[in-house]
N, C-alpha and C positions, 0 to 999 in steps of 0.2 A: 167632723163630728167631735165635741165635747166628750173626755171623759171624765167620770163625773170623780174619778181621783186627784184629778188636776186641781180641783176647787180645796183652798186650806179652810177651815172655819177655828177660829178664836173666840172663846166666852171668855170677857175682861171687862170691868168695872160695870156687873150686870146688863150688858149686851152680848149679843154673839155677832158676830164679823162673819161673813161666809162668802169666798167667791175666790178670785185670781186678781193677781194684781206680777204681771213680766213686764220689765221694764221696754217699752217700743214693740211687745208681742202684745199685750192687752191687759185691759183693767176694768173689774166690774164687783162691785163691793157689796152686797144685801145683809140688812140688818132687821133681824124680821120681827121683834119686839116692836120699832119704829115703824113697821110697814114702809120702810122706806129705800130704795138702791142709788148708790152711786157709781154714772159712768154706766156703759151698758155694755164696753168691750165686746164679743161676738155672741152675744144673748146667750151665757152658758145656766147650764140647767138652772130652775128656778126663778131664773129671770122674768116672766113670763107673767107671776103672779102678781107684782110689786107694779103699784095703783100713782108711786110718786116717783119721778126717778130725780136725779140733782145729776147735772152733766158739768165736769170742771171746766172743756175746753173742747175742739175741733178734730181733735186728730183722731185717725182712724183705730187706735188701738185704745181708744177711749169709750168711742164713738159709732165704729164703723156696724156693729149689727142692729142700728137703730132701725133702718128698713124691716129688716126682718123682724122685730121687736112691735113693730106697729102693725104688719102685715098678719103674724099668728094672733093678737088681739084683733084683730077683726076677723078671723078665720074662726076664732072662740067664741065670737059674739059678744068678747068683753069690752066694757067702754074704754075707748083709748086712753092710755095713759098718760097724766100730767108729767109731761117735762120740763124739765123746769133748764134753762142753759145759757150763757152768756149771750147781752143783747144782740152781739155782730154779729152771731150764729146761726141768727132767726132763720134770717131769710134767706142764705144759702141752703137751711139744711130744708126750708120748706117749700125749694126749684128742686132738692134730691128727693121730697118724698115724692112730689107729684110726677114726676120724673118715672117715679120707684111706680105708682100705680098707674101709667101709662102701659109700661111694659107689661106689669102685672095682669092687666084688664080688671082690673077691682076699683072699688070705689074708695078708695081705702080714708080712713078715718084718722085724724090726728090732732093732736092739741099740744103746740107748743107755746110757752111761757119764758122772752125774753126778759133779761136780767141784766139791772147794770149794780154795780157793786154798793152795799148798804142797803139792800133792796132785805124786806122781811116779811112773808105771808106764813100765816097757820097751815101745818098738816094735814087740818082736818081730824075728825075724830077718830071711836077706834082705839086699834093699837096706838096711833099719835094721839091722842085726846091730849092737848092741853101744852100740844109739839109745835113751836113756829123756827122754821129753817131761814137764817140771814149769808147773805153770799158778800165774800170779800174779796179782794181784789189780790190776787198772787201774780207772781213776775215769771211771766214762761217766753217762748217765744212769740206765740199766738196771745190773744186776747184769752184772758183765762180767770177763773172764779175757784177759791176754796167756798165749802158747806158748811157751818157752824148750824148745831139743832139745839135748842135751847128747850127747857120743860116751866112750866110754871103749876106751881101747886101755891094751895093755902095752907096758911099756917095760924096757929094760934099765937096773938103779942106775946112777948115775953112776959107781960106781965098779969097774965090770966095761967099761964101755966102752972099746973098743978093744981088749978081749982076744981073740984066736982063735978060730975057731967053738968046735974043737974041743975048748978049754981051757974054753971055757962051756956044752960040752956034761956034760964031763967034771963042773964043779960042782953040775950040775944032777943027775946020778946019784947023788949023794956026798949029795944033799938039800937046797942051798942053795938059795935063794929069790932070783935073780936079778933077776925082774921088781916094777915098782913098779905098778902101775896108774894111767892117768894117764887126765883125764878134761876135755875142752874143750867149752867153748860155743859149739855151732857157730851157731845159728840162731834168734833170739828174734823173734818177729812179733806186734806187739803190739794189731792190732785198734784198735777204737775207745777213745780214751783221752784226759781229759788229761793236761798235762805232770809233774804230780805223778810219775806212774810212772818217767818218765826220771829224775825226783830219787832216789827212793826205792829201786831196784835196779842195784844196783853188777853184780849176773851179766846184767842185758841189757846197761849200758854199755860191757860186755868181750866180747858172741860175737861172733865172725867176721863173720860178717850181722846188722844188727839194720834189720827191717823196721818202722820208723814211722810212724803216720798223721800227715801235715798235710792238714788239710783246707782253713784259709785263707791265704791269702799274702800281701794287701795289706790296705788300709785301708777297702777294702770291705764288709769283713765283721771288724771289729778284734778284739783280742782277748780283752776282755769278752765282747763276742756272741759268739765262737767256744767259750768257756770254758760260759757258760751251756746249749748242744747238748753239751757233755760231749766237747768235742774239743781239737787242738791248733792254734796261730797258729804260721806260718812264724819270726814275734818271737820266742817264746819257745823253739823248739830251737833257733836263732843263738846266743839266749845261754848257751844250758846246752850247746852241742857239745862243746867242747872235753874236757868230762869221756869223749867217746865214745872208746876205746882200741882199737877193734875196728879191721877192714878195712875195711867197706862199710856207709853207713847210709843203708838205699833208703827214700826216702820215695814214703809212697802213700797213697790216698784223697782225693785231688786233688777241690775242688770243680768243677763243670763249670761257674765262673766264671770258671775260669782255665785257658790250653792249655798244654800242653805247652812249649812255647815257650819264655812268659811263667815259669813256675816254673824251667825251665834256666838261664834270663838271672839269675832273681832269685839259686839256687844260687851263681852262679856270682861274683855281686856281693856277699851279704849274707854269707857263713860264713867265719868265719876261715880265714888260710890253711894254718894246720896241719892243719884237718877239709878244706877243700875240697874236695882230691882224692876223699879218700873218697866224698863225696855223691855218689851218683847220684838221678834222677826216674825214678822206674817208671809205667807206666801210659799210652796214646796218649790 
């Protein structure tokens, strides 16, 4: 049983982050502005209501309460939820569900949506009204996907701005094309990874939010050995930060060799001070 203390939640760059994210214990991320969760770790509270899920990768501390995640939505009556997960993942994880409703004796219902990387569908409306999620390709063990959500809104050209309501209402009758479409990176969460990814995509190093895993932070577990599990070392986003341009770069997946504390101190010591501010630690 979950308790519901164990979930950290963060409001940063007009989102709020809420869930757990232990490095190899579990990871499930809800952002409920987005109507949207990442990863479904062991379906801890809340999880339940979230209509779109983003799944980085296979492994069970990602992954593993998906059964149950599809089974209390059919128990609710709710329509199952879109998951969205890396393409190799389909069709193993769609022998576990029918598997999962043989045991069960239910009929159970499910809709999963494989993904190969550069792949980008709308949200849907709603809280996402206007939200299309693109998945990119990170370096883990397994075959594995970061989640970039991007917004798009209109805008007025620059050069109607400042005019009248009236006088841009007026152009708009007459058939002029006012609006530019304008369209921001709000949110990348990048799952299990390593730091290649941070190299190689310039539209995570710019959302608003970019959620990263660190999983080690000292010299305990250096960063060879952390590179070899297909993760990142505290070392190597110190020196690649600087390129991050965004608001907020929450780091999560925190090994449970390290508390809370100890990763604040070290934030707060090791990142330049241009990033500093930005970093936050997620996760008790």
């Amino acid at each position: 049983m979950h308790d519901l203390a164990a979930l950290d939640e963060l409001k940063v760059g007009g989102l709020t982050l809420r869930g757990i994210t232990r490095g190899g214990i579990e990871t499930c991320l809800m952002v409920p502005e987005l109507g949207v969760m990442f990863d479904v770790g062991m379906c801890p509270p809340g999880a339940l209501k979230y209509d779109n899920v983003l799944v980085s990768h296979g492994h069970a501390d990602h992954l593993g309460g998906v059964a149950y995640l599809v089974s209390q939505r059919n128990l609710m009556r709710a329509p199952p939820p879109a998951i969205h997960l890396p393409q190799e993942v389909h069709e193993p994880l769609t022998r576990i569900l029918r598997a999962w409703a043989e045991i069960e004796g239910f009929d159970l219902k499910w809709q999963l949506h494989g993904h190969a990387p550069g792949d980008r569908f709308s949200l849907g409306g709603g809280l996402a009204r206007g939200c299309a999620a693109t998945c990119l390709r990170t370096t883990h063990r397994v075959p594995s996907l970061a989640w970039v959500v991007e917004r798009t809104t209109s805008r007025l050209k620059p050069e109607y701005v400042g005019l009248p309501g009236p006088e841009i209402a007026e152009l708009r009758r007459s058939g002029a094309d006012v609006l530019d479409a304008h369209t921001e990176p709000l949110l990348c969460v990048t799952g299990d990874t390593q730091i290649e990814f941070f190299h190689q995509h310039e539209l995570a190093r710019r959302c608003r939010v970019l959620v990263h895993e660190v999983t080690s932070w000292t010299d305990e577990r250096d960063v060879e050995q952390t590179r070899r599990w297909g993760h990142t070392h505290l070392d190597e986003l110190v020196a690649a930060s600087e390129q991050f341009t965004g608001e907020a770069l929450v780091l999560v997946h925190r090994s449970m060799r390290h508390s809370r504390a100890e990763a604040e101190r070290l934030a707060r010591e090791r990142f330049p001070a241009g990033v500093r501010d930005r970093v936050v630690v997620f996760g008790h």
